[in-house]
Each structure stands twice: as structure tokens, then as C-alpha cells.
DRENBASE-955173 format. One record per residue: residue number from 0; residue in one letter; x, y, z of N, C-alpha, C, O, CB in turn. Coordinates in Angstrom, 3 decimals, decimal comma. Glycine has a CB too. Example, Ala and Ser with C-alpha at 12.3 -4.5 7.8 and 13.67 -1.06 7.14 Angstrom:
<pts>
+-----+----+----------+----------+----------+----------+----------+----------+----------+----------+----------+----------+----------+----------+----------+----------+----------+
:   i : aa :     n.c1 :     n.c2 :     n.c3 :    ca.c1 :    ca.c2 :    ca.c3 :     c.c1 :     c.c2 :     c.c3 :     o.c1 :     o.c2 :     o.c3 :    cb.c1 :    cb.c2 :    cb.c3 :
+-----+----+----------+----------+----------+----------+----------+----------+----------+----------+----------+----------+----------+----------+----------+----------+----------+
:   0 :  A :   13,190 :   -5,690 :    7,800 :   12,300 :   -4,500 :    7,800 :   13,200 :   -3,300 :    7,800 :   14,236 :   -3,319 :    8,465 :   11,308 :   -4,473 :    9,046 :
:   1 :  S :   12,850 :   -2,250 :    7,080 :   13,670 :   -1,060 :    7,140 :   12,900 :    0,030 :    7,870 :   13,409 :    1,138 :    8,039 :   14,084 :   -0,598 :    5,725 :
+-----+----+----------+----------+----------+----------+----------+----------+----------+----------+----------+----------+----------+----------+----------+----------+----------+
</pts>
This chain:
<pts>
+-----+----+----------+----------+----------+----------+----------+----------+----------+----------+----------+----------+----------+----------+----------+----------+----------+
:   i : aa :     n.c1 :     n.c2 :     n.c3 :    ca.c1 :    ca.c2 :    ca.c3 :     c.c1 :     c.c2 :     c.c3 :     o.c1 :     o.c2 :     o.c3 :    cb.c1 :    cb.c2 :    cb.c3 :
+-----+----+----------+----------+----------+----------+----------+----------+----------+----------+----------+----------+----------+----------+----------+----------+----------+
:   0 :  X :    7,462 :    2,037 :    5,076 :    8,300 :    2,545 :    6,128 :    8,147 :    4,049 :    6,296 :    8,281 :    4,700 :    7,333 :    9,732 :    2,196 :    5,855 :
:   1 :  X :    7,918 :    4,366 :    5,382 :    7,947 :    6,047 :    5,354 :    6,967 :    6,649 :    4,040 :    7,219 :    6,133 :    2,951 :    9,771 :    6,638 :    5,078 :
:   2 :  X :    6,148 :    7,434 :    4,061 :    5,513 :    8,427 :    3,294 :    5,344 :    9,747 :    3,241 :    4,420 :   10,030 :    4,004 :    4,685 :    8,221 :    3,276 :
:   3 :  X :    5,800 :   10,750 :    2,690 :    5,115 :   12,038 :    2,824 :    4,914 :   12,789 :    1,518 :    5,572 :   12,813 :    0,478 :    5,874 :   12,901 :    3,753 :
:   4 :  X :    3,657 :   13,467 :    1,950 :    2,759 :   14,209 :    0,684 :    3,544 :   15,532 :    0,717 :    4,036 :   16,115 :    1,682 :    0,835 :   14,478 :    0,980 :
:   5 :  X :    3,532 :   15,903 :   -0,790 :    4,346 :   17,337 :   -1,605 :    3,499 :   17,872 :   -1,757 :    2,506 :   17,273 :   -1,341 :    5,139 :   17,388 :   -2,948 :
:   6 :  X :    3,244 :   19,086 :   -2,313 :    2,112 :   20,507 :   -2,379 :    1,941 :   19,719 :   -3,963 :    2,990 :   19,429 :   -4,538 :    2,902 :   22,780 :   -2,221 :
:   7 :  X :    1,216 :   19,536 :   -4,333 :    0,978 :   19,268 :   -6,189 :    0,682 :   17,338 :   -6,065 :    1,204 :   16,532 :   -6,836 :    3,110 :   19,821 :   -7,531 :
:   8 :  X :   -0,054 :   17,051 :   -5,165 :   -0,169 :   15,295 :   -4,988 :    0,875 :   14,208 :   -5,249 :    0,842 :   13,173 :   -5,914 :   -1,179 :   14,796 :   -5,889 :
:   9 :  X :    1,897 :   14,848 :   -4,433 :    3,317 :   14,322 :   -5,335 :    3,578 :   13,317 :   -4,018 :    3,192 :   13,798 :   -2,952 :    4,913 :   15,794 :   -5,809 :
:  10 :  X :    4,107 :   12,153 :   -3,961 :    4,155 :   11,440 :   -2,942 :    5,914 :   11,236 :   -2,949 :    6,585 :   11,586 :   -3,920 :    3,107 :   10,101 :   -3,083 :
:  11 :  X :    6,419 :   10,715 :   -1,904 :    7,708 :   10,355 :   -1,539 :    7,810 :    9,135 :   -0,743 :    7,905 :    9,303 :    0,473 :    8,291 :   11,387 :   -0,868 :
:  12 :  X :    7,810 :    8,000 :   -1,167 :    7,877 :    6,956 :   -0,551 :    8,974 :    5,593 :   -0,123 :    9,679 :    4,835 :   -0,789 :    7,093 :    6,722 :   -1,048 :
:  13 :  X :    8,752 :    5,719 :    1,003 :   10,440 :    4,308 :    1,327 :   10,075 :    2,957 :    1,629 :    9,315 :    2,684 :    2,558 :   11,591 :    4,603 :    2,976 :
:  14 :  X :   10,591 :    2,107 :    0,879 :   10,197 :    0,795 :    1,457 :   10,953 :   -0,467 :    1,471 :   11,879 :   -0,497 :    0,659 :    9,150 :    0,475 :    0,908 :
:  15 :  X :   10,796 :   -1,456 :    2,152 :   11,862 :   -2,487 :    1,420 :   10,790 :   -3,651 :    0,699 :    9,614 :   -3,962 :    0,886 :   13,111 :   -3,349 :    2,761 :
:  16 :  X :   11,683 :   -4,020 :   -0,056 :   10,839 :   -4,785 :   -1,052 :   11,365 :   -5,785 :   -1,655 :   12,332 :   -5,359 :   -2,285 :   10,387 :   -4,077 :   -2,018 :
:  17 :  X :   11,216 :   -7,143 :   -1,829 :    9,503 :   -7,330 :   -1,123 :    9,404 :   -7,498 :   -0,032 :   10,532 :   -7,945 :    0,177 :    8,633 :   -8,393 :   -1,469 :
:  18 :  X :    8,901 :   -7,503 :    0,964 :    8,390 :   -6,706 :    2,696 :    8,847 :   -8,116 :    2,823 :    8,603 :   -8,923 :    1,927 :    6,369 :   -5,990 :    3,402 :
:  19 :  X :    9,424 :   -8,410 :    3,773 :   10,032 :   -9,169 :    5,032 :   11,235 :   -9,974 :    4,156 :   11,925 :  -10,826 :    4,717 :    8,748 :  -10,359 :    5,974 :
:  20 :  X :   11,417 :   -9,643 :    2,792 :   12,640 :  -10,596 :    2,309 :   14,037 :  -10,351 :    2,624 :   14,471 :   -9,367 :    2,025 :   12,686 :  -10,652 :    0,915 :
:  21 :  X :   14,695 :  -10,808 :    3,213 :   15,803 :  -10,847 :    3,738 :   16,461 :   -9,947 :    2,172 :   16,624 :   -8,729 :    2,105 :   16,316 :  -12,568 :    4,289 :
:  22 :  X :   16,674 :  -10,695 :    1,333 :   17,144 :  -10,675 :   -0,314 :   16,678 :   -9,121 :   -0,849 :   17,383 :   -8,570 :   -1,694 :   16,179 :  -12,098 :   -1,391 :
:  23 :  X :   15,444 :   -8,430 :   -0,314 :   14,632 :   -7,229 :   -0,777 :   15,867 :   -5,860 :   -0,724 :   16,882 :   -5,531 :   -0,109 :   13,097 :   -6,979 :    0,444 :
:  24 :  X :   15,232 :   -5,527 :   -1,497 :   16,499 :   -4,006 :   -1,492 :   15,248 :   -2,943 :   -0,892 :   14,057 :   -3,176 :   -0,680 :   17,366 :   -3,269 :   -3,706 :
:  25 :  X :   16,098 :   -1,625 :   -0,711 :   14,990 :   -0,259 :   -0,169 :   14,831 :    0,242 :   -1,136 :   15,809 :    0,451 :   -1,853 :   15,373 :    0,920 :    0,857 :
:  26 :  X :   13,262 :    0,719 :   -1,630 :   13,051 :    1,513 :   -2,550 :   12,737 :    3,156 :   -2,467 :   11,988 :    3,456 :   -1,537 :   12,182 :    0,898 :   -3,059 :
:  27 :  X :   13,109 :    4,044 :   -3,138 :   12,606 :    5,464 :   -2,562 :   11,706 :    5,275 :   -4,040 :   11,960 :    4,626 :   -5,054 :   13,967 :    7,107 :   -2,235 :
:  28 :  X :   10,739 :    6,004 :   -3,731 :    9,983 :    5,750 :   -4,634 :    8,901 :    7,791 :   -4,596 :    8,459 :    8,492 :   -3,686 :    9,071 :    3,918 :   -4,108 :
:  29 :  X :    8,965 :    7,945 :   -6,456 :    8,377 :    9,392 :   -6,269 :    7,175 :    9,381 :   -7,233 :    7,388 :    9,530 :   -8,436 :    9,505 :   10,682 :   -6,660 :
:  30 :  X :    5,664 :    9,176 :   -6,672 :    4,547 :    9,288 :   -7,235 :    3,769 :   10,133 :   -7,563 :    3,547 :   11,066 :   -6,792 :    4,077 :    8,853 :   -6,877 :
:  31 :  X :    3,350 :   10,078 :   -8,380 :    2,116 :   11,534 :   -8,908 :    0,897 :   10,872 :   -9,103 :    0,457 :    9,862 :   -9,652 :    2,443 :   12,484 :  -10,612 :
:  32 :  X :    0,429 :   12,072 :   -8,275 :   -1,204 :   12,191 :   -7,912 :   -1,626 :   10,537 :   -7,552 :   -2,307 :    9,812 :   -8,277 :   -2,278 :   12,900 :   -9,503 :
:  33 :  X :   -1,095 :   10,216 :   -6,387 :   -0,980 :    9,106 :   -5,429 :   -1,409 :    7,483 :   -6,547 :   -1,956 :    6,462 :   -6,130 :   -2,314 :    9,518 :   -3,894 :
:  34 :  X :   -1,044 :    7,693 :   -7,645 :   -0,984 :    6,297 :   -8,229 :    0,130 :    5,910 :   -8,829 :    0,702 :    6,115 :   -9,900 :   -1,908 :    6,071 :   -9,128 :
:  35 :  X :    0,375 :    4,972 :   -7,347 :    1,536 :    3,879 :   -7,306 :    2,307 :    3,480 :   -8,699 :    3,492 :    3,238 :   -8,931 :    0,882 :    2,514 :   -6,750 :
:  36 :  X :    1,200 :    3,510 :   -9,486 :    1,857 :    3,075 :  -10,785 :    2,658 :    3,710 :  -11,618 :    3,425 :    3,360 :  -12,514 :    1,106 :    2,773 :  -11,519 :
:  37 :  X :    2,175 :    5,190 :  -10,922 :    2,357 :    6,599 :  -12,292 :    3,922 :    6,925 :  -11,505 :    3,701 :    7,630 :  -10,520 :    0,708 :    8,556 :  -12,246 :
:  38 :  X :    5,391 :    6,624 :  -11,652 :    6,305 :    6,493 :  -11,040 :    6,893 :    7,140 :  -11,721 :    7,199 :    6,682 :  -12,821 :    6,686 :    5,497 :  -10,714 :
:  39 :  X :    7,413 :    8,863 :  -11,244 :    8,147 :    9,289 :  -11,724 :    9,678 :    9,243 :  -11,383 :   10,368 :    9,883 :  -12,176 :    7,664 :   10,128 :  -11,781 :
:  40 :  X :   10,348 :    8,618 :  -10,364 :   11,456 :    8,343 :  -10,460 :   11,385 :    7,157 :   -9,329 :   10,453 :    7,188 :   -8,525 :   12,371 :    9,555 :  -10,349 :
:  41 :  X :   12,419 :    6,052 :   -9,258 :   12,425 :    4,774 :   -8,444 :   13,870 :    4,487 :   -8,695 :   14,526 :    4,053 :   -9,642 :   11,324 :    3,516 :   -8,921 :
:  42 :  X :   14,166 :    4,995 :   -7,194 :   15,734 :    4,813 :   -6,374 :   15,969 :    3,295 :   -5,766 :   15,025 :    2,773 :   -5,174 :   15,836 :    5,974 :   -4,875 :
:  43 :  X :   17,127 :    2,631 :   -5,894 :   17,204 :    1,608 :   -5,157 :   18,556 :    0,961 :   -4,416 :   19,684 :    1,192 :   -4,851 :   16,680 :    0,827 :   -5,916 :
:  44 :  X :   18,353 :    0,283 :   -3,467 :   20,164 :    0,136 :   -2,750 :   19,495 :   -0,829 :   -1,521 :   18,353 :   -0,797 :   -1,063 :   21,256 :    2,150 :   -1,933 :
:  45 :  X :   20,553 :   -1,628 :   -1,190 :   20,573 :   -2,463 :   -0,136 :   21,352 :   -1,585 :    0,889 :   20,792 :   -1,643 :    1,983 :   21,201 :   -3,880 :   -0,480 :
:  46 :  X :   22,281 :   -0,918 :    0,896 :   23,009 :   -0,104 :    1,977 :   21,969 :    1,124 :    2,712 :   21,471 :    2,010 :    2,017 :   24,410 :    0,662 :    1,181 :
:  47 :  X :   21,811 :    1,059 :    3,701 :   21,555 :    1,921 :    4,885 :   21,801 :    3,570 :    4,544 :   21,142 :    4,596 :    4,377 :   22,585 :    1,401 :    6,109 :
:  48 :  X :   23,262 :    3,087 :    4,560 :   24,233 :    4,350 :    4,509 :   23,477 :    5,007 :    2,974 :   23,192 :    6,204 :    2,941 :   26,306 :    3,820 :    4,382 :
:  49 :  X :   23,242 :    4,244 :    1,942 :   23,134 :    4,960 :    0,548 :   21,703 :    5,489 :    0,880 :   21,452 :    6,665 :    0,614 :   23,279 :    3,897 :   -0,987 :
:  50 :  X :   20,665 :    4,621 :    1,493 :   19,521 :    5,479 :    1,775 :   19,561 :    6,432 :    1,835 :   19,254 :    6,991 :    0,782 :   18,975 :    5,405 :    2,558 :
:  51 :  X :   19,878 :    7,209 :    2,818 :   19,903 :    8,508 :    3,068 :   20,011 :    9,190 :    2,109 :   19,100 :    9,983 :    1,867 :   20,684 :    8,847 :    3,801 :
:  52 :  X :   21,184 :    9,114 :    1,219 :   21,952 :    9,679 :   -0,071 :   20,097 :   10,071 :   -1,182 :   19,548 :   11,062 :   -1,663 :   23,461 :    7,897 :   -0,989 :
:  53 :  X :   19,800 :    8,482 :   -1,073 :   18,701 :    8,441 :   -2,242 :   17,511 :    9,396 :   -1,655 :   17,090 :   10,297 :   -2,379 :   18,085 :    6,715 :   -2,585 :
:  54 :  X :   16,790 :    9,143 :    0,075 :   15,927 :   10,059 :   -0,008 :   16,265 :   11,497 :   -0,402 :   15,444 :   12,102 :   -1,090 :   15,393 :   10,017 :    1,060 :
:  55 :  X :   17,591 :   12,202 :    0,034 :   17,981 :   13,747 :   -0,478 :   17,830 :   14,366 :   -1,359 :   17,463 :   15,540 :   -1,414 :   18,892 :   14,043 :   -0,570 :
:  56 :  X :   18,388 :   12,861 :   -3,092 :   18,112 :   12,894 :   -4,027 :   16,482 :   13,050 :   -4,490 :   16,102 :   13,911 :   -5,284 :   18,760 :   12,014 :   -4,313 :
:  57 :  X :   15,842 :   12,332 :   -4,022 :   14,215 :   12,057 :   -4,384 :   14,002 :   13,634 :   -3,589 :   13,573 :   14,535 :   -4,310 :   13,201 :   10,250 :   -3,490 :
:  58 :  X :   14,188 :   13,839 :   -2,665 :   13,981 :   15,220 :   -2,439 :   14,361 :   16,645 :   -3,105 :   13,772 :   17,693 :   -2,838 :   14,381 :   15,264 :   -1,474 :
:  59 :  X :   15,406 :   16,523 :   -3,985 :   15,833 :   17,239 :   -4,743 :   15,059 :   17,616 :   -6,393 :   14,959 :   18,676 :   -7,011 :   17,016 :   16,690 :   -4,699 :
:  60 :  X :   14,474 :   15,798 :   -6,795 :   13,671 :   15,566 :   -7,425 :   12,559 :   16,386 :   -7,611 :   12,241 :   17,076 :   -8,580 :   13,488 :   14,669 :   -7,149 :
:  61 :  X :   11,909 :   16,169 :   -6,321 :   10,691 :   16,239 :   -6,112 :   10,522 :   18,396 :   -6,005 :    9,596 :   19,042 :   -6,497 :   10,347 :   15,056 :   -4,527 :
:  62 :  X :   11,558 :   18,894 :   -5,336 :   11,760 :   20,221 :   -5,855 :   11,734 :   20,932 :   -6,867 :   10,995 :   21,910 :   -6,974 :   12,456 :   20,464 :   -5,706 :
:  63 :  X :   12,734 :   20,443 :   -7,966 :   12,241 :   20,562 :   -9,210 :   11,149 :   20,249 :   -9,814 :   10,715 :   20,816 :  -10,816 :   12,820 :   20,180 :   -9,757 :
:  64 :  X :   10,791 :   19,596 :   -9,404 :    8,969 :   19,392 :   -9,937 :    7,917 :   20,521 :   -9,445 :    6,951 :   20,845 :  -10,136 :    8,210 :   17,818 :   -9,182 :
:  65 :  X :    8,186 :   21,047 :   -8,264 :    7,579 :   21,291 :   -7,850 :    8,158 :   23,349 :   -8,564 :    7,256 :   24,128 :   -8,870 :    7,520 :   20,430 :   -6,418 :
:  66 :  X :    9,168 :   23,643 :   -8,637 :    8,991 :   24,680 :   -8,959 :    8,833 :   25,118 :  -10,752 :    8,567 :   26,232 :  -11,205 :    9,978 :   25,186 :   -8,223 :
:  67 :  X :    8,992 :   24,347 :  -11,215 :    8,678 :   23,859 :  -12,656 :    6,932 :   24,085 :  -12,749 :    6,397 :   24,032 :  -13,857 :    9,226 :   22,010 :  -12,888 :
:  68 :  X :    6,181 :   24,317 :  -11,613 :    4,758 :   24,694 :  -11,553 :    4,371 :   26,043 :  -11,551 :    3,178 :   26,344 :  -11,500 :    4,205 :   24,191 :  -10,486 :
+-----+----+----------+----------+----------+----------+----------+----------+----------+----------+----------+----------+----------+----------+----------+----------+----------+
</pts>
């Protein structure tokens, strides 16, 4: 649903999961050096409303990482 790249290969990613399941929750999801696997933090919520809350957070995240460089 959503991706965007950080200065340091840091990814920020939204999705619901698993893709078309009614049952799937949204994931914010914060990757380093674009492998999916290497997951440094993984937000999750069925509410709309909490989304928002979680990308801010993953954005807040992803700040500290980034000045920690």
C-alpha cells in the first residue's frame, strides 16, 4: 500500500496482511538495507484510526536511527 526510502537504505512500509484477507491486520513495517527479512521494528492493528498513530511512530523510529549515524 505504501513505501518510502530513508537516507541510510532504511525502508518504511504499510500493508495489509495477508493481501485480500478480510481477517488480515495492517502492518507498518521498518527495514534495513531493503531486506524484508532484516525487520527492525513491525507495528500492527486492524483500526484505521490506529494506523496513522503507528506510521508517526515508525516515523519517529526511523529518526532515531537515522540520527544515531
Amino acid at each position: 500500500m505504501l513505501q518510502i526510502e530513508y537516507p541510510g537504505n532504511i525502508l518504511l512500509g504499510v500493508g495489509w496482511y495477508p493481501s485480500f484477507d478480510p481477517s488480515g491486520i495492517f502492518q507498518v513495517r521498518i527495514i534495513n538495507k531493503f531486506q524484508w527479512r532484516s525487520l527492525i521494528a513491525l507495528l500492527a492493528t486492524k483500526s484505521t484510526g490506529e494506523l496513522i498513530t503507528l506510521i508517526e511512530k515508525a516515523q519517529q523510529i526511523n529518526h532515531t536511527i537515522n540520527s544515531d549515524k
